[in-house]
N, C-alpha and C positions, 0 to 999 in steps of 0.2 A: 503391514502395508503402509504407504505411505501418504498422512492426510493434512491438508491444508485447512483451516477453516477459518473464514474471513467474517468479522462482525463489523457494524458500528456504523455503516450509511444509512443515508435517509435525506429528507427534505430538507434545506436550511436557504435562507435569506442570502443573498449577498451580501457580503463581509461579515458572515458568520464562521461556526468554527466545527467540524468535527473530529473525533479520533476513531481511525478506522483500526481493530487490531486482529491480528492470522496467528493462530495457537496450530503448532505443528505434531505431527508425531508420526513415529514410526522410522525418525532420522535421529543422526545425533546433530541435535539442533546449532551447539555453539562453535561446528566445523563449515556450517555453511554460511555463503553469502546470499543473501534474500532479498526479495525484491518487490515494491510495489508497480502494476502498471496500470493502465487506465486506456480504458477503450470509449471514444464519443461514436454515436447512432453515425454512421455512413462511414467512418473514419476504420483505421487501423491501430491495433495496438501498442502504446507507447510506453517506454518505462519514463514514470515519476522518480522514482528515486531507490537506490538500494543501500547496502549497509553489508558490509563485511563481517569475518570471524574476529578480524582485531579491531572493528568498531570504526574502521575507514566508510565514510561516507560518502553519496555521490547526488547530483539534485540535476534535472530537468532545469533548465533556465528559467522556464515559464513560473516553477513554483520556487525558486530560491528568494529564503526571507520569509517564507509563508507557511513551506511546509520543511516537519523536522521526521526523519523516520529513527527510529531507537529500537532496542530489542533490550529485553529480559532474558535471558539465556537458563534461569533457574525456571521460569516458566514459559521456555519453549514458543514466546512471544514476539512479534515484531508489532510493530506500530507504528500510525503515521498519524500524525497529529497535523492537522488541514486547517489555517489560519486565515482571513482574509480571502474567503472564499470567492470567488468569482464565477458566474454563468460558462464561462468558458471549459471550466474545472469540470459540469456535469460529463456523466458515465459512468460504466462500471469498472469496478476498480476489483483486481486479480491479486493473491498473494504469490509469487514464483520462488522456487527455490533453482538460481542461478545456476546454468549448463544442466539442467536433469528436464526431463519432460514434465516435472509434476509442478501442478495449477491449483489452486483454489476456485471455489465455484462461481466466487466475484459477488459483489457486491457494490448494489447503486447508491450512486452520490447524485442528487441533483441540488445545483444553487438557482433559484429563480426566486421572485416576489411574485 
């Protein structure tokens, strides 16, 4: 079956840094395009950024310059590596594997002092 599982959020400062990574399986990981998105408390779901099979990337306006998403395709990885944090960034942040219903269980980011 197929599983998504997202690590790496937590508390950080503003203009701090985290790297969020979703270890997949159950797919054949280096055919997909993958996605991170990000949900803030009263808001709707938005895609931050995704990342293609040939490594074509895509960024949110909000986070270009700040945040980079890469994958490891030997180990079934994606990652988003969170720079220059900002209070606006908090939420929980979703692993997708693009056009399929399957989700990761999400994982919170908050930036505050």
């Amino acid at each position: 079956q197929v599983q998504l599982v997202e690590s790496g959020g937590g508390l950080v400062q503003p203009g701090g840094s985290l790297r969020l990574s979703c270890v997949a399986s159950g797919i054949i990981f280096s055919l997909n395009t993958m996605g991170w998105y990000r949900q803030a408390p009263g808001k709707e779901r938005e895609l931050v950024a995704l990342i293609t099979s040939n490594f074509y990337t895509k960024y949110t306006d909000s986070v270009k310059g700040r945040f980079t998403i890469s994958r490891d395709n030997a180990k079934n990885t994606v990652s988003l590596q969170m720079d220059g944090l900002k209070p606006d960034d908090t939420g929980v942040y979703y692993c997708h594997r693009e056009g399929t219903i399957f989700w990761g269980q999400g994982t919170q980011v908050t930036v505050s002092s």
